[in-house]
C-alpha positions as CSV (number, residue, x, y, z in Angstrom):
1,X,-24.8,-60.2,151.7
2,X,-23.1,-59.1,154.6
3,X,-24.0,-58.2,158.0
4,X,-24.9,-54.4,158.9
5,X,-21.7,-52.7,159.9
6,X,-21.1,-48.8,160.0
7,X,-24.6,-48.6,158.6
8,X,-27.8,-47.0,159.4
9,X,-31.5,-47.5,157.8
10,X,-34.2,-45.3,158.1
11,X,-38.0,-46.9,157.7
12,X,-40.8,-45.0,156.9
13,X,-44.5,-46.6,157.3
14,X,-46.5,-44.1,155.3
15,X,-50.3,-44.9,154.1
16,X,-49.8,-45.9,150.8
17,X,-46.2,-47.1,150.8
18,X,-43.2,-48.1,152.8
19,X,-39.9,-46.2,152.5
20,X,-36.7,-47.7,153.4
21,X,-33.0,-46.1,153.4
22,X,-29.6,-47.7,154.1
23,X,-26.8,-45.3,154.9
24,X,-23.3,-45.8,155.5
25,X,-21.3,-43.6,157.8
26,X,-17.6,-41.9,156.8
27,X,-14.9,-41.4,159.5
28,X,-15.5,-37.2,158.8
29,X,-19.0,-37.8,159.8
30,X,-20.8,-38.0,156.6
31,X,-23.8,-40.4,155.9
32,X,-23.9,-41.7,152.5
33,X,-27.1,-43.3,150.8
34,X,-26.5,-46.8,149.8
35,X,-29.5,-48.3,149.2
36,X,-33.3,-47.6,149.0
37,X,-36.5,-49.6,148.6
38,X,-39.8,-48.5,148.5
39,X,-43.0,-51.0,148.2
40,X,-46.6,-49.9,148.2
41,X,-48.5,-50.1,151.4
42,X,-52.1,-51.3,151.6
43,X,-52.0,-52.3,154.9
44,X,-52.1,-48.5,157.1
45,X,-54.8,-45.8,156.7
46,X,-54.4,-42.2,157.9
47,X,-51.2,-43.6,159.5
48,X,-52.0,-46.2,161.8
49,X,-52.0,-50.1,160.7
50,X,-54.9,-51.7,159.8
51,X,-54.2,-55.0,158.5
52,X,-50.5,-56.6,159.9
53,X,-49.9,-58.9,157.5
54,X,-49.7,-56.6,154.3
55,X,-47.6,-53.7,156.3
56,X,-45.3,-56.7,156.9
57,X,-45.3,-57.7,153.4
58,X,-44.5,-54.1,152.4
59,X,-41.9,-53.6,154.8
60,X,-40.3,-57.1,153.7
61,X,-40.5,-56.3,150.1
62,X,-39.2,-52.5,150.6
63,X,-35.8,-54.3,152.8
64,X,-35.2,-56.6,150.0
65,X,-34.7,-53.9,147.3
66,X,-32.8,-51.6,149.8
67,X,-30.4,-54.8,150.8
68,X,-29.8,-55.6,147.6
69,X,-28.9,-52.4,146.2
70,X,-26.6,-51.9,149.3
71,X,-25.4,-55.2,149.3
72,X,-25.9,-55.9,152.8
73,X,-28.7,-57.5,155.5
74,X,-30.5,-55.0,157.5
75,X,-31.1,-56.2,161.2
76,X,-31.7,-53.3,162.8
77,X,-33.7,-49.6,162.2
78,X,-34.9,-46.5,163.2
79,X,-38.5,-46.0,162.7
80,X,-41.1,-43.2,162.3
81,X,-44.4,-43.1,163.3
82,X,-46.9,-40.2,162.7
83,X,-50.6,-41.6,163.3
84,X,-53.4,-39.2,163.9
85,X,-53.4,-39.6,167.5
86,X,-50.1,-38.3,168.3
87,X,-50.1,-35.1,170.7
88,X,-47.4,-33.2,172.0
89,X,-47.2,-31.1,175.4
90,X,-44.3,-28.7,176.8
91,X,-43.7,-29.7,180.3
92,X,-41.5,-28.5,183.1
93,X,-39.1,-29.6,185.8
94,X,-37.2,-28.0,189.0
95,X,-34.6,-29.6,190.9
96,X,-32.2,-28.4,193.8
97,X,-28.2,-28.9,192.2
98,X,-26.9,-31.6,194.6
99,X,-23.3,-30.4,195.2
100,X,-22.5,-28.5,198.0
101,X,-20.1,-26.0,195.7
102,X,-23.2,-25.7,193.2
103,X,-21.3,-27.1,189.8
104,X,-24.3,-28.8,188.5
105,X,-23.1,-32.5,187.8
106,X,-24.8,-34.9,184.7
107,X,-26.6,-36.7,187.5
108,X,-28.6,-33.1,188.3
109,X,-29.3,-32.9,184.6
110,X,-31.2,-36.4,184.3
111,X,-33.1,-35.8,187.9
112,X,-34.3,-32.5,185.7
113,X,-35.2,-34.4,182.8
114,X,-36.7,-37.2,184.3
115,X,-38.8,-34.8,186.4
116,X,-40.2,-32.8,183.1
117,X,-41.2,-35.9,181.7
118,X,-43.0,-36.9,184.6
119,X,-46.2,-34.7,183.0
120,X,-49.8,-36.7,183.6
121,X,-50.7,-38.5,180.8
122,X,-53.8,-40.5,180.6
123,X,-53.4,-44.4,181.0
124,X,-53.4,-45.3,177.5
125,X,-50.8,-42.9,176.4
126,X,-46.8,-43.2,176.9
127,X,-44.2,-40.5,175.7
128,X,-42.7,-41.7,172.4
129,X,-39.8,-38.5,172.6
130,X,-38.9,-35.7,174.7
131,X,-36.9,-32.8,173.5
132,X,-35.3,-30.0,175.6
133,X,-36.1,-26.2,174.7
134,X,-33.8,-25.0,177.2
135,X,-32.5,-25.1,180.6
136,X,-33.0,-22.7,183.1
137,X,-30.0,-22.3,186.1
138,X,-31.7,-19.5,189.2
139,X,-32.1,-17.0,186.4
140,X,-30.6,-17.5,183.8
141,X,-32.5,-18.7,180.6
142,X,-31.8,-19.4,177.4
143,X,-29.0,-22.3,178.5
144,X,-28.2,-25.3,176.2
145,X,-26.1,-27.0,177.9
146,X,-26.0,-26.7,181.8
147,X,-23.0,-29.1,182.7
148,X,-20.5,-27.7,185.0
149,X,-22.2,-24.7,185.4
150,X,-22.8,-23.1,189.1
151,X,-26.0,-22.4,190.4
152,X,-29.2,-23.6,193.2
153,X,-32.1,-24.3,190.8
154,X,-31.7,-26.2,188.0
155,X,-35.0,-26.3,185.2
156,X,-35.9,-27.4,182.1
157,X,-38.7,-26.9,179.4
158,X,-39.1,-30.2,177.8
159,X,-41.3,-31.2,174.1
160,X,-43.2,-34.3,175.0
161,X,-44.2,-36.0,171.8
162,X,-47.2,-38.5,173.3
163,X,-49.1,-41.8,171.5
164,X,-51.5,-44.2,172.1
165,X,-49.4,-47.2,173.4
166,X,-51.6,-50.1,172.0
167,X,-51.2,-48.8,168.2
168,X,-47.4,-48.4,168.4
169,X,-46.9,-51.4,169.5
170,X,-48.5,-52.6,166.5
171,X,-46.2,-50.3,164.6
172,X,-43.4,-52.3,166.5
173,X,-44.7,-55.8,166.3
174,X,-45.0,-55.3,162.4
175,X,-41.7,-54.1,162.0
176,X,-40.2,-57.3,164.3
177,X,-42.4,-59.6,162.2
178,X,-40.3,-58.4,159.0
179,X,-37.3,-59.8,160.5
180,X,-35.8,-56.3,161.7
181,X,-35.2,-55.0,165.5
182,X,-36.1,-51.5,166.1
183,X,-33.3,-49.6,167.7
184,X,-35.7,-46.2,168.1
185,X,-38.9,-44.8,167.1
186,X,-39.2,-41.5,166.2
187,X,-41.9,-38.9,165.3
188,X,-41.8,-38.4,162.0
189,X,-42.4,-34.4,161.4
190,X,-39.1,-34.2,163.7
191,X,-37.2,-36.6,162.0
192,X,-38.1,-34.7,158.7
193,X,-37.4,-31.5,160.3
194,X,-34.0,-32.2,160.6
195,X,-33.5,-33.5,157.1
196,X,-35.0,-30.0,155.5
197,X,-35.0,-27.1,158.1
198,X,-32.0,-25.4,158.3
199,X,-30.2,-24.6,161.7
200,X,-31.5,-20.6,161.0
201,X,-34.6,-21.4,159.8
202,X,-35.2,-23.2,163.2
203,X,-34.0,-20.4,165.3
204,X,-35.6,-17.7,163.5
205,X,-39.2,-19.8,163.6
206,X,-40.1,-21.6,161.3
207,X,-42.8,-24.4,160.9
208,X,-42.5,-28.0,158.7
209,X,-45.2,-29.3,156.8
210,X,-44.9,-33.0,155.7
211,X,-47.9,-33.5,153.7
212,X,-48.5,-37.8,153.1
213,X,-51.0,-39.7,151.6
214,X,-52.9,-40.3,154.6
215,X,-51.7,-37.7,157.4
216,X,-50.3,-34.7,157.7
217,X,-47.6,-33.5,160.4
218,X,-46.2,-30.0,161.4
219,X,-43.4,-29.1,163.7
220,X,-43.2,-25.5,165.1
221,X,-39.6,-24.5,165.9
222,X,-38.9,-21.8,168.1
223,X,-35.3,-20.4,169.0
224,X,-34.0,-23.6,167.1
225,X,-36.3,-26.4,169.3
226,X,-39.5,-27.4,168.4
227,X,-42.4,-25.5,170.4
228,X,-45.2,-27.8,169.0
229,X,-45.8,-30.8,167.0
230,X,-49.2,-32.8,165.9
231,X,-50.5,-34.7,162.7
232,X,-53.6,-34.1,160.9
233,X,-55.6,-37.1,159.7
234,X,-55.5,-35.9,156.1
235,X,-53.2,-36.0,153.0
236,X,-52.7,-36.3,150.0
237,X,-54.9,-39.4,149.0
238,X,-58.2,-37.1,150.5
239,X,-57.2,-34.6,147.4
240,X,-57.5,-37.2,144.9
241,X,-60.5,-38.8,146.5
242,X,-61.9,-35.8,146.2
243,X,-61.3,-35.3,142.3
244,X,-62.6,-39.1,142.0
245,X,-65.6,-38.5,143.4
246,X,-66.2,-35.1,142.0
247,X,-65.4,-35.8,138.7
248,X,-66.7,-39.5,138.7
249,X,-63.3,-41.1,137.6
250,X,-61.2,-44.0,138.9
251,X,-58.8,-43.1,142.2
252,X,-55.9,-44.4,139.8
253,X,-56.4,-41.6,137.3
254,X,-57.6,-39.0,139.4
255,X,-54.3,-39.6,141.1
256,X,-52.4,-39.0,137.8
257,X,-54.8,-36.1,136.5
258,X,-53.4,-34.4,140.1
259,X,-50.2,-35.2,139.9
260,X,-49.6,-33.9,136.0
261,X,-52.2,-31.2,136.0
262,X,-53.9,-30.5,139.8
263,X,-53.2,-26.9,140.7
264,X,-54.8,-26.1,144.3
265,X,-54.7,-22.3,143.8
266,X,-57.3,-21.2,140.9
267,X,-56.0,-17.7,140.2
268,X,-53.2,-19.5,138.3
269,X,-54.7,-21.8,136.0
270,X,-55.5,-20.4,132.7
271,X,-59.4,-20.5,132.6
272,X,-58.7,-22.3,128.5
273,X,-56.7,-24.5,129.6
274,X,-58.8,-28.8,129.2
275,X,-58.1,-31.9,130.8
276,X,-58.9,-35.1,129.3
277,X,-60.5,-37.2,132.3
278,X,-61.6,-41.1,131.8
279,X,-65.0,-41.8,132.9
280,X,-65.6,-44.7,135.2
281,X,-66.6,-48.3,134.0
282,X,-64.4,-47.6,130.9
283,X,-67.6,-45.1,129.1
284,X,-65.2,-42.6,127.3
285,X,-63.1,-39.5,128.1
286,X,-64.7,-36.3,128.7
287,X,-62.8,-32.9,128.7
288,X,-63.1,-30.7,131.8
289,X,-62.0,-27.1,132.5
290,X,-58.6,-27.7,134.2
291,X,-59.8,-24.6,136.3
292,X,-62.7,-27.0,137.1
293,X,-59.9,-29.2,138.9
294,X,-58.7,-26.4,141.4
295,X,-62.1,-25.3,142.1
296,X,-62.2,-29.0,143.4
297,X,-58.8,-28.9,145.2
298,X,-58.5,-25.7,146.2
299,X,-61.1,-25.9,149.0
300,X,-59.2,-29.1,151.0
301,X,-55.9,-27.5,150.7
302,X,-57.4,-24.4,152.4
303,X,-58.8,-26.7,154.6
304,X,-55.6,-28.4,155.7
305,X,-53.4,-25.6,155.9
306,X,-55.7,-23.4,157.7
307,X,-56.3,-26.3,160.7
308,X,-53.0,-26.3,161.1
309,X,-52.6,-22.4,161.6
310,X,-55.8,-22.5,163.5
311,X,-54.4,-25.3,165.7
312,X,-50.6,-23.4,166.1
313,X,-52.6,-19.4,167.2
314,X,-54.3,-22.1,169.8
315,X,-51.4,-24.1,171.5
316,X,-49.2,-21.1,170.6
317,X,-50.8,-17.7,171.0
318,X,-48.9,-15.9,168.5
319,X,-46.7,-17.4,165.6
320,X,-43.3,-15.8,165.0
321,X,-42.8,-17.6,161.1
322,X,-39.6,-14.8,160.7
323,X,-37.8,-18.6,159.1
324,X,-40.8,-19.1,157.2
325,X,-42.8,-21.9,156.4
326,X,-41.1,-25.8,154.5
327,X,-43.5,-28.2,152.6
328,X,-42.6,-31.3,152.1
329,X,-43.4,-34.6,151.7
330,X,-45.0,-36.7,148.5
331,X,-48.0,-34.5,148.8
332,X,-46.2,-30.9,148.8
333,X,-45.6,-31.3,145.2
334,X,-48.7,-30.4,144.3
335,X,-48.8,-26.8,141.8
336,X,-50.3,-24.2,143.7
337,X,-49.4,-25.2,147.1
338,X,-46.3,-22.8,148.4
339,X,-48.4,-19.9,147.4
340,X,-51.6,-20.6,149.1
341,X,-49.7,-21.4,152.1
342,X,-48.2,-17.4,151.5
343,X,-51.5,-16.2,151.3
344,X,-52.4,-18.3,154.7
345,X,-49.7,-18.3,156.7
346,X,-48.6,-14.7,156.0
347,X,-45.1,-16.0,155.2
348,X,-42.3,-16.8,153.1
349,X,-42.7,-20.5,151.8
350,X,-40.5,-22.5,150.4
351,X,-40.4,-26.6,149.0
352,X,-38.2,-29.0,151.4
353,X,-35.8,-31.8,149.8
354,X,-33.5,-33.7,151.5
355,X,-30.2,-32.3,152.8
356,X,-26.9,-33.8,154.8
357,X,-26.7,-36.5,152.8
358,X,-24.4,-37.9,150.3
359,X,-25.2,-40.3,147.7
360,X,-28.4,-41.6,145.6
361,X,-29.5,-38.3,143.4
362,X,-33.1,-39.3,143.2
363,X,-33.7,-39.8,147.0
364,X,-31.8,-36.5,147.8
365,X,-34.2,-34.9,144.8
366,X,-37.7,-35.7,146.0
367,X,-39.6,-34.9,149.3
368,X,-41.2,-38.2,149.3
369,X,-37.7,-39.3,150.8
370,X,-37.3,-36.5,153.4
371,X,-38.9,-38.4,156.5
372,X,-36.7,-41.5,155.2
373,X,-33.6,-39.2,155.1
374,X,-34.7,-37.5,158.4
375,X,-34.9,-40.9,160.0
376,X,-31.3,-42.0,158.4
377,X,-29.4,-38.4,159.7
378,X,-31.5,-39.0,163.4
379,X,-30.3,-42.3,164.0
380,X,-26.6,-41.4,162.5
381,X,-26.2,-38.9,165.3
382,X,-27.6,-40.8,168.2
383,X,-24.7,-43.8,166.8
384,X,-22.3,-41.5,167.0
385,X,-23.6,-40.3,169.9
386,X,-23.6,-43.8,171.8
387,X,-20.0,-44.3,170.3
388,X,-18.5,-41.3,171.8
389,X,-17.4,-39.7,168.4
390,X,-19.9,-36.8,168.5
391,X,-20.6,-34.7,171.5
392,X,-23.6,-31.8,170.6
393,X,-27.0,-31.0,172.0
394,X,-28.0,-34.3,170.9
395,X,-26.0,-35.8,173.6
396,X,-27.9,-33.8,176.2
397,X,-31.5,-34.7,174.4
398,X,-30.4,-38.6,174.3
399,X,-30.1,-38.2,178.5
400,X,-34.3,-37.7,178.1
401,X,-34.9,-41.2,176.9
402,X,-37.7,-42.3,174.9
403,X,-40.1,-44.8,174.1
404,X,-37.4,-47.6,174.8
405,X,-38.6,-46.9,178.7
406,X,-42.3,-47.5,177.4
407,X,-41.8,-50.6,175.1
408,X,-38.7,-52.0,176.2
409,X,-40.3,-55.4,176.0
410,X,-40.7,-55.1,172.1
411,X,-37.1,-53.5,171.5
């Protein structure tokens, strides 16, 4: 195989399995899919790593498949991360513009940045990405790009994404193990955002939902930046835990009962309709009331939704949905789902897939992929970013650093 050249991979460390994407970059700026690999993961729970040795294995067997379908050696990735104890903050800085004719210089713009992300944090925790909302020059708001602009007072409103340092650098240590160096981690729910959320969506507000099998994380976007950002400590796998235990079968086939015949919303399951479930130990088949299923289901996925609304009117005050609300994520495909979330969230709802990529059909065609593909299209702009071939917003958010200042002994 050969070496990695024009290429980008995306890895995504999810609780039950380990997605991995290899793209390769066109000279318009397209980024095809080449490869993909996926490998079940039984070493994470709710998103953090619990036992190194079989995330490594899941990571090496997920590379291999992507390599060899792409016919080349990955050395190098972006990677997610999404554990429950991620937390995000908007901070602020101020600076004076250094020039004595006021043009604000590249140099004013990092003191700025550097000065937002200076927000306390307790010991433990580091900032894994921070985001400008928007600049502020005297008084004028609103500002994307400040550069050669005149003015006193330079500020910004900054997105701190912030994690416990100890359990990323496990993240980073497994992925190093597996024979790969990590060029960026990234939160996921961003990532994903920018794989599925459209640029109007974002600016009207809009809020992501990328349901997994063990966590679940939400980005708020307001006028096109994200406002805020967390992850839930439940998914998809607590749904069919729940039908296991309810209906006393084994997690294997309550997990295909859900996936072929779950419905989380009870007014729309026909109250008729049966559902042959296996009994545990191997006793027999029984038939149950498929209604019987989303009386079961409905109740966590009223949970999960409403903690995350509960938790957005909190940080947020009030929620301005006018772009609606995206599900996504293996979990999102569950029947019932977008219209509960109407009846919640008071909004229009839609399912997220993929976009801005070229390529393999079924990756492009399935929101299990869309925090792989977010991870691909993130790290394809900050390449083409750090070659000088694309010059956007991106190359003012890349000025803020990331968690390379925090772990730059693993990277």
């Amino acid at each position: 195989m050969s070496k990695q050249q024009n290429y980008v991979v995306g890895i995504d460390i999810g609780s039950s399995k380990v997605f991995v994407l290899i793209g390769q970059g066109g000279e318009t700026g397209t980024l095809e899919v080449v490869g993909k690999g996926v490998s079940p993961n039984r070493g994470a729970r709710r998103g953090s790593i619990v036992n190194v040795e079989l995330t490594v294995e899941a990571l090496r067997i997920a590379t291999e498949e992507a390599e060899v379908m792409a016919g080349i050696e990955i050395s190098e990735a972006y990677v997610g991360v999404a554990n429950g104890d991620v937390r995000s903050v908007n901070s602020r800085g101020m600076v004076s513009v250094a020039r004595k004719d006021r043009e604000v210089t590249r140099q004013d713009i990092q003191r700025v940045l550097t000065a937002a992300r200076s927000a306390a944090l307790p010991s433990d925790r580091g900032i894994l990405q921070a985001i400008p909302q928007e600049f502020i020059l005297d008084d004028q708001a609103g500002i994307v790009d400040p550069l050669g602009m005149l003015g006193r007072r330079l500020e910004v409103t900054v997105h701190l994404v912030t994690g416990h340092g100890a359990r990323n650098k496990t993240l980073l240590t497994c992925v190093n193990r597996a024979g790969i160096a990590v060029k960026d981690i990234v939160f996921e729910p961003l990532a994903t955002a920018g794989a599925v959320l459209s640029a109007d969506e974002r600016e009207l507000g809009a809020l992501l939902i990328d349901i997994g099998a063990g966590t679940s994380g939400y980005a708020y976007f307001v006028n096109g930046e994200p406002y805020h950002s967390a992850v839930l400590p439940i998914g998809s796998s607590h749904f069919t835990n729940d039908l296991s235990l309810m209906l006393r079968t084994p997690f294997a086939e309550a997990e295909e009962i859900k996936i072929k015949r779950g419905c989380c919303l009870a007014s729309l399951v026909d109250s008729d309709e049966g559902v042959s479930v296996p009994s545990v130990g191997g006793a027999g088949t029984r038939i149950v009331a498929r209604r019987e299923l989303s009386d079961i289901l409905q109740p966590r996925a009223e949970e999960l939704l409403q903690l995350i609304l509960d938790d957005l009117v909190k940080c947020t005050g009030e929620l301005n949905l006018r772009g609606g609300v995206v599900l996504t994520g293996g979990g999102a495909q569950l029947d019932g789902l977008n219209e509960l979330a109407e009846q919640i969230f008071d909004a229009a709802v839609r399912s997220g897939l993929p976009t801005g990529l070229e390529g393999l059909v079924d990756v492009l065609h399935s929101p299990a992929w869309s925090t792989a593909a977010g991870l691909l299209l993130h790290g394809h702009r900050a390449d083409r970013v750090g070659t000088g071939r694309a010059r956007s917003r991106f190359g003012v958010r890349a000025m803020v650093g990331g968690i390379r200042d925090m772990f730059s002994d693993l990277l």
